[in-house]
C-alpha positions in Angstrom: 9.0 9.9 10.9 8.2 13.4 9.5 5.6 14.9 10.7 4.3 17.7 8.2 1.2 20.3 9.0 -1.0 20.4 5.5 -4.3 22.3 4.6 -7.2 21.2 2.4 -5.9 21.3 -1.2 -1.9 21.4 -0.1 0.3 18.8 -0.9 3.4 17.4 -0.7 5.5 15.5 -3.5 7.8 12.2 -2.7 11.0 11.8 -4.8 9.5 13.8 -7.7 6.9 11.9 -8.8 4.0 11.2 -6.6 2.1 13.7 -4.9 -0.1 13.6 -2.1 -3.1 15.9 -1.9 -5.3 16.7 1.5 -8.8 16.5 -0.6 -10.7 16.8 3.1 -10.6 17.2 6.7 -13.6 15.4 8.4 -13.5 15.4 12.1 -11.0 12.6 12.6 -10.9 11.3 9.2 -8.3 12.9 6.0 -9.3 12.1 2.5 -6.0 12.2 0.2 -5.8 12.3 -3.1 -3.0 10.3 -4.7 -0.7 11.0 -7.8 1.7 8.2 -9.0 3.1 6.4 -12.2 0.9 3.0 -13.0 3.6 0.9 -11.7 3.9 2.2 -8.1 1.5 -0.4 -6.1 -0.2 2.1 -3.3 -2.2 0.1 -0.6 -4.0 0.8 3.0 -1.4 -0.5 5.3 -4.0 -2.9 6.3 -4.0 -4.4 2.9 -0.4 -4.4 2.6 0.2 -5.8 5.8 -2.2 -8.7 5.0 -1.0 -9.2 1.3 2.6 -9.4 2.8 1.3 -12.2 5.9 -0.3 -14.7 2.8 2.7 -14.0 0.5 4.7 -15.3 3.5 2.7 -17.9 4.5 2.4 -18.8 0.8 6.6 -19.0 0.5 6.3 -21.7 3.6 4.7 -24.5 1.5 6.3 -27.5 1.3 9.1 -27.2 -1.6 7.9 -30.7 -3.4 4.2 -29.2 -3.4 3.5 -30.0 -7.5 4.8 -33.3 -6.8 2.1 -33.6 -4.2 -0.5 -32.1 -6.5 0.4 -34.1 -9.2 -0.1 -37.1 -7.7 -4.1 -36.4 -6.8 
């Protein structure tokens, strides 16, 4: 992991095209402010984490599934 030391309104840029900006320091709590094409998905790694478990639970249904549906 790199660890990097920023101030309010300092950023840093990853592979040239987002940029990640320290908006505010609050106690505990960092606001950042965000810069990316459309296409790159940014997510709280709570979120992620929890879109990644039902998109894995989601690829363990049962292969015939439609058939099953179709049938009710």
């Amino acid at each position: 992991m790199l660890v990097l030391t920023r101030k309010k309104d300092e950023s840093i840029i990853i592979n040239d095209e987002i940029e990640l900006t320290i908006i505010a320091v609050d106690g505990d709590q960092v606001k950042l402010g965000i810069k990316a094409p459309r296409e790159v998905e940014i997510h709280r790694k709570e979120i992620y984490l929890q879109i990644k478990a039902e998109n894995n639970e989601a690829s363990q249904l049962p292969q015939n599934l439609l058939n099953i549906l179709q049938r009710k």
